[in-house]
C-alpha positions in Angstrom: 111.5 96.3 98.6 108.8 93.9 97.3 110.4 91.3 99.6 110.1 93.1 102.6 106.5 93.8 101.8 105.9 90.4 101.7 108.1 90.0 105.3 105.5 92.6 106.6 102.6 90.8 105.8 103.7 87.0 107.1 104.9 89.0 110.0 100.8 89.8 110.4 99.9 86.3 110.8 99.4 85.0 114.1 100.3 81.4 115.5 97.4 79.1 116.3 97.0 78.8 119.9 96.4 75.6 120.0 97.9 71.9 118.4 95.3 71.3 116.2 94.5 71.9 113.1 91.1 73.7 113.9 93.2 75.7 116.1 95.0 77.0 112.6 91.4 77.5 111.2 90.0 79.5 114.2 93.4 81.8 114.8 95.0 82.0 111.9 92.8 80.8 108.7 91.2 84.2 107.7 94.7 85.9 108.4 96.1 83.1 105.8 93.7 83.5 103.0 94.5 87.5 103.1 98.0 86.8 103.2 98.0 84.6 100.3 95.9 86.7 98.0 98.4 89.8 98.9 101.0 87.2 98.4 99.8 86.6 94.9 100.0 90.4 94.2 103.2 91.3 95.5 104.4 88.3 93.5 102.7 89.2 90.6 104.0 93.3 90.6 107.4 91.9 91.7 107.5 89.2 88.3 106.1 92.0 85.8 108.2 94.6 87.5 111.3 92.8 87.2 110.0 91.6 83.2 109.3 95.1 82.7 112.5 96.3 83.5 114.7 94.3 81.4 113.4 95.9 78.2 114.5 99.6 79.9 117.5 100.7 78.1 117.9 104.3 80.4 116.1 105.3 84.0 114.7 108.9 83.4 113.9 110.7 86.5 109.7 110.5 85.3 110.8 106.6 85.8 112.1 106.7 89.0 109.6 108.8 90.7 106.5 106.4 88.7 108.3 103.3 90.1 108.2 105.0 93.5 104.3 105.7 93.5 104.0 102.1 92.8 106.5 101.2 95.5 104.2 103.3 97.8 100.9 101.8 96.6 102.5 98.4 97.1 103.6 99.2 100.6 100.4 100.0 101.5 98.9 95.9 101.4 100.4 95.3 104.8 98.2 97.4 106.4 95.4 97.2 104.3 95.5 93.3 104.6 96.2 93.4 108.2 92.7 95.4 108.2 90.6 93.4 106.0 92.0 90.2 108.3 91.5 92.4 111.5 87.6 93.0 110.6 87.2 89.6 109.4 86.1 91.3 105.7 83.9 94.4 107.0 83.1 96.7 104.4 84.9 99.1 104.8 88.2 97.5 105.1 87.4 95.3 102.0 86.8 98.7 99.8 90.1 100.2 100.8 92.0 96.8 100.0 90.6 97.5 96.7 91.1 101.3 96.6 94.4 100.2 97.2 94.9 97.4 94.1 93.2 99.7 91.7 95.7 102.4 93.1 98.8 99.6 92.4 97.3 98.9 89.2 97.1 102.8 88.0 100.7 103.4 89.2 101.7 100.1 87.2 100.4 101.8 84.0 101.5 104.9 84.6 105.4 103.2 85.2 104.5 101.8 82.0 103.3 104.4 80.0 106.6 107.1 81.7 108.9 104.1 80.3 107.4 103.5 76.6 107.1 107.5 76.0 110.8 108.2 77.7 111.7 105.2 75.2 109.8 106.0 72.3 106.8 104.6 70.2 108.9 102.0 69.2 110.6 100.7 72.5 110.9 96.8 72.9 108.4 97.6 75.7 105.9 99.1 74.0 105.8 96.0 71.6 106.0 93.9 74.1 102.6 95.2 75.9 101.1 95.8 72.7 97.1 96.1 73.3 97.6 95.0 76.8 93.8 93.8 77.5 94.5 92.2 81.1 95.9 95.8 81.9 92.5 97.0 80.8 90.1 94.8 82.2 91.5 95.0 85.9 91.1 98.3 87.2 87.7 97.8 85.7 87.3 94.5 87.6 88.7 96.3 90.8 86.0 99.1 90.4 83.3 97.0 90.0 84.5 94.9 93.5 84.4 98.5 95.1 81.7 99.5 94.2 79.7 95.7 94.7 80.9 96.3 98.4 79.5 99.7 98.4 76.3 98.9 97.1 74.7 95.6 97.2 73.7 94.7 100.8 75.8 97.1 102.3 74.6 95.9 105.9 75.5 92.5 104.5 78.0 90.6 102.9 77.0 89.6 99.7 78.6 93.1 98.1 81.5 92.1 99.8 81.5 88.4 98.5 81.3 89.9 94.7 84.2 92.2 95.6 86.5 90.0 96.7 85.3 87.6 94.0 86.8 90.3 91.9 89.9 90.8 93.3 90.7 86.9 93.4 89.7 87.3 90.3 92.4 90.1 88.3 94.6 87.8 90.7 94.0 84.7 88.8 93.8 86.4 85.6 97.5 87.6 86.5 99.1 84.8 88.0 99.9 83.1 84.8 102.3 84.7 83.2 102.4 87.0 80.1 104.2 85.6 77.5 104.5 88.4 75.2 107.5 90.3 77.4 109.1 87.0 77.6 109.7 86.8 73.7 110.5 90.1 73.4 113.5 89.9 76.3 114.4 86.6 74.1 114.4 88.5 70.7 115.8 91.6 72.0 118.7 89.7 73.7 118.2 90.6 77.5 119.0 87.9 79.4 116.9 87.6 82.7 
């Protein structure tokens, strides 16, 4: 499913329509840089996701139907991308694309939380997240991008600069791996 998220979103981009590489910059540059920050995402959901899963010993129905809010969440970056491209980073569309990755990022705790209580205080999971700081720093990250945009200069762009400053932001602060699920898979004797 994640990889056909990440098919919809290339599938936004449009071809320079000219041979040059200012051509790329003009048509297609803005249209890249929101790709590749919803690339990032999808990438990161899709690593942790598959991580996550390898320390689930049973699928309860709570599971399935948590997974499936955060599948929808995560299907809705296409077109939340396609707008912030589409507006060249309006407002509006730049507080949705965040309404939509603190919306991700609730659904990802929630998937967590359904697994570790269907699993037990105790579950390799639930060790594995332990305090699970970067999980509570980014939806307050996200909220403070939303509400920049909302805020400060709303006629301008300066809001908008701070939020997506933010979301590049939880992004970067994701993109390097967590190593803690990792050694637990090892210890526990998952293999990946």
């Amino acid at each position: 499913m994640l990889a056909i998220i990440i098919t919809i979103m290339v599938l936004e981009l449009k071809p320079p329509g000219g041979h040059e590489l200012l051509d790329l910059v003009h048509s297609t540059g803005i249209g890249l840089l929101t790709y590749l920050l919803s690339f990032a995402y999808v990438g990161i959901y899709w690593n942790n996701h598959h991580h996550m899963f390898h320390l689930v010993q049973r699928v309860s129905g709570g599971t399935l139907w948590a997974n499936l809010a955060l599948l929808f969440c995560l299907s809705l970056f296409p077109l939340t991308t396609a707008w912030v491209d589409e507006s060249r980073f309006a407002q509006t569309p730049v507080v949705i694309y965040g309404v939509n990755m603190l919306a991700a990022a609730v659904a990802y705790y929630v998937l967590q939380m359904v697994i570790i209580r269907s699993q037990g205080a105790e579950s390799p999971l639930r060790r594995a997240v332990g305090g699970d700081m970067k999980g509570k720093i980014s939806p307050v990250v996200y909220l403070t991008g939303i509400v920049s945009a909302l805020v400060i200069d709303p006629d301008g762009h300066v809001g908008v600069g701070i939020a997506l400053a933010c979301y590049i932001a939880v992004a970067i602060m994701w993109i390097v791996p967590d190593p803690r699920i990792d050694r637990v898979v090892r210890d526990h004797g998952t293999s990946d």
